[in-house]
C-alpha positions in Angstrom: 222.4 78.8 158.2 220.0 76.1 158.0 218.5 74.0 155.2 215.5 74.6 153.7 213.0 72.5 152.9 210.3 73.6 150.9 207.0 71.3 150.8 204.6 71.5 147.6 201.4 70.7 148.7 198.6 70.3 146.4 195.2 67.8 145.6 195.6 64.9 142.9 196.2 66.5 139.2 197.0 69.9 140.6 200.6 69.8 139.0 202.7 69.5 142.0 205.0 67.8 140.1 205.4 70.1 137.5 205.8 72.8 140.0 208.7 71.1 141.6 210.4 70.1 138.1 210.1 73.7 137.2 211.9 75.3 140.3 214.7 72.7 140.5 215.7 73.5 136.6 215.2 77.1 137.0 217.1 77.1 140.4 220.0 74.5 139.8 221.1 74.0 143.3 217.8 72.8 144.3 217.2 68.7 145.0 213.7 67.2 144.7 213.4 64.8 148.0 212.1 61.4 146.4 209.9 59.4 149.3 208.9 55.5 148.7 205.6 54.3 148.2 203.9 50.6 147.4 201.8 52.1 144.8 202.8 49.9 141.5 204.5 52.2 139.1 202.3 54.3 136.1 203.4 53.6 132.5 205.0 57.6 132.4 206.5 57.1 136.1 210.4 56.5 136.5 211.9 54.6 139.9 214.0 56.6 141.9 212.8 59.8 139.8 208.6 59.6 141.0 209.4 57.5 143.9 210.9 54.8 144.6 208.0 51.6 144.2 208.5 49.2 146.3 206.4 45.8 147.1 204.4 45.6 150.5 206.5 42.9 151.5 209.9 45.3 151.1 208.1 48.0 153.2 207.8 45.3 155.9 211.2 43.7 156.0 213.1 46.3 155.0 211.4 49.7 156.1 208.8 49.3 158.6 211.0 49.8 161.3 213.0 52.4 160.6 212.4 55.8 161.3 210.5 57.8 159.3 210.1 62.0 158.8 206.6 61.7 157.1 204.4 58.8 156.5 200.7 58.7 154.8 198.7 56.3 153.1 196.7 57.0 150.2 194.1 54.3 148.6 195.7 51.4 151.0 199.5 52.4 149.5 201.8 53.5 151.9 203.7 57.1 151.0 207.0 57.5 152.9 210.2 59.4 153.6 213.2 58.3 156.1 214.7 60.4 158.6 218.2 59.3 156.9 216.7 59.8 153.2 216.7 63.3 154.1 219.0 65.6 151.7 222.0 67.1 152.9 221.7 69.9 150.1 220.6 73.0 151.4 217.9 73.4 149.4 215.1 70.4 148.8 211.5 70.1 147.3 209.3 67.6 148.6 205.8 66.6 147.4 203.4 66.0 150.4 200.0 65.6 151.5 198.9 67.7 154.4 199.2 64.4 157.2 202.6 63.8 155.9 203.4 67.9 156.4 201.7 67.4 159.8 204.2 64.5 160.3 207.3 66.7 159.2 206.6 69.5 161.7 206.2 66.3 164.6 209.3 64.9 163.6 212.0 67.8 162.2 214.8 68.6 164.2 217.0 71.7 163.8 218.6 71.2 161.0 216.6 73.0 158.6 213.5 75.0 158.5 210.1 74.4 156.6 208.5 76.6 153.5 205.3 75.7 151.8 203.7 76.4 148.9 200.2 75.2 148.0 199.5 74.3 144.4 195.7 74.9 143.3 193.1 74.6 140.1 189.7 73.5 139.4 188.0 70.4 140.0 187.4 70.4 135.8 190.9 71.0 135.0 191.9 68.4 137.7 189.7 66.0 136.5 191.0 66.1 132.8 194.4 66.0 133.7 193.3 62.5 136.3 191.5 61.1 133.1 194.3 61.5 130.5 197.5 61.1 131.9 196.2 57.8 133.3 196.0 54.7 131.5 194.2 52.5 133.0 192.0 54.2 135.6 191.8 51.8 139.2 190.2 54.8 141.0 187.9 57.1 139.4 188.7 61.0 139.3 185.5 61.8 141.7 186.1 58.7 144.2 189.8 59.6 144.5 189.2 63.1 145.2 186.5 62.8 147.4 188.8 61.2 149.5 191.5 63.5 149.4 189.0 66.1 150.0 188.3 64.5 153.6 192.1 65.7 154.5 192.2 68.6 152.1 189.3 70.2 153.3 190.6 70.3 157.0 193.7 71.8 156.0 192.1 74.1 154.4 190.0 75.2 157.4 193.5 74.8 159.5 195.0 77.6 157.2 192.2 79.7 157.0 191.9 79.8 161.3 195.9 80.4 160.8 196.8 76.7 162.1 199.2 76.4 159.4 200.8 78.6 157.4 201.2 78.7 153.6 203.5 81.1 152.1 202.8 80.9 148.1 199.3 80.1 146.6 200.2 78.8 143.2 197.2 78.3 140.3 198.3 76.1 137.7 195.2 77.1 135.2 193.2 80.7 135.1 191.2 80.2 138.7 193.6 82.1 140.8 196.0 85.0 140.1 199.4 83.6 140.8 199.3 81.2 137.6 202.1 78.9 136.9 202.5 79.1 133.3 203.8 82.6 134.1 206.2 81.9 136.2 207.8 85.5 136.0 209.6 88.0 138.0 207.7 88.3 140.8 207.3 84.4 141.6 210.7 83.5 141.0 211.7 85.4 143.4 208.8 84.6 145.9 210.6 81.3 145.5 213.9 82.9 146.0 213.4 84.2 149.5 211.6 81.1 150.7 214.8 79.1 149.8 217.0 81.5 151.2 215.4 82.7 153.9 215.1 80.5 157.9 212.4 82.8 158.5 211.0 82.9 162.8 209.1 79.9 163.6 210.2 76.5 161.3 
């Protein structure tokens, strides 16, 4: 059987993270992929636990060259995963945009399939989380997300013309009806299958 990697997908403050952190503890014998990025580190972040931060000068002597499984840039930082990074565990979460899923489906091979899950709320409750979790704000809430939106809104017109495919819709506040903070039954073991199962076409 092979791996399963399952990619959380998800605009800025949607709780990826906390999507991910939930399913790995609940789960067990799940790993959370970490990528690299040149972004300087937030004050709540950890190395090798958000990412690992690197300079721009590391990325070039060190990483430019090597070969990569998914690559984006976001705000002129680079966001990155290597081929050899990769997990050997049989079951790994990775938080991507939708260029760097693009990139995964470009550049898997057959060693494991792909699951995705899309994590969703409003622009208000986005926008509260952006403004208090950060400390000191270098890109505003509305300019960040209106240029995430520029990829966001393509993916979303690529799922809804069946492009890509999304198998779990999560709402982490009250605008959708598979909310997070329930996390019951019936989404723990949508979760479940995706894991387990290699499914037709990834």
């Amino acid at each position: 059987m092979r791996n399963t990697l399952l990619c959380i997908l998800g605009r800025t403050s949607s709780g990826k993270d906390t999507l991910a952190k939930k399913i790995a503890e609940f789960f067990g014998d799940v790993n959370i992929l970490v990528s690299y990025t040149t972004r300087p580190k937030r004050d709540y972040e950890t190395d090798g636990v958000d990412h690992y931060f690197i300079s721009e000068e590391e990325y070039l002597d060190k990483y430019a060259d090597k070969e990569k499984l998914a690559y984006t840039e976001i705000n002129g930082y680079r966001y990155f995963t290597l081929k050899e990074n990769v997990s050997l565990s049989k079951k790994t979460l990775y938080i991507i945009d939708p260029a760097g899923l693009k990139d995964i489906y470009a550049n898997k091979d057959g060693s494991f399939h792909v699951r995705t899950i899309y994590v969703k709320a409003s622009d208000d409750t986005r926008r509260e989380r952006y403004n208090s979790r950060e400390e000191t704000i270098s890109v505003p809430f509305d300019e960040r997300n209106k240029k995430e939106s520029e990829q966001f809104d393509q993916f979303d017109a690529d799922i809804k013309n069946k492009q890509i495919k999304i198998d779990l819709d999560v709402y982490t506040d009250d605008s959708g009806k598979n909310k997070l903070y329930l996390f019951g039954d019936e989404f723990l073991s949508d979760v479940y299958y995706m894991l387990k199962s290699e499914g037709n076409n990834n």
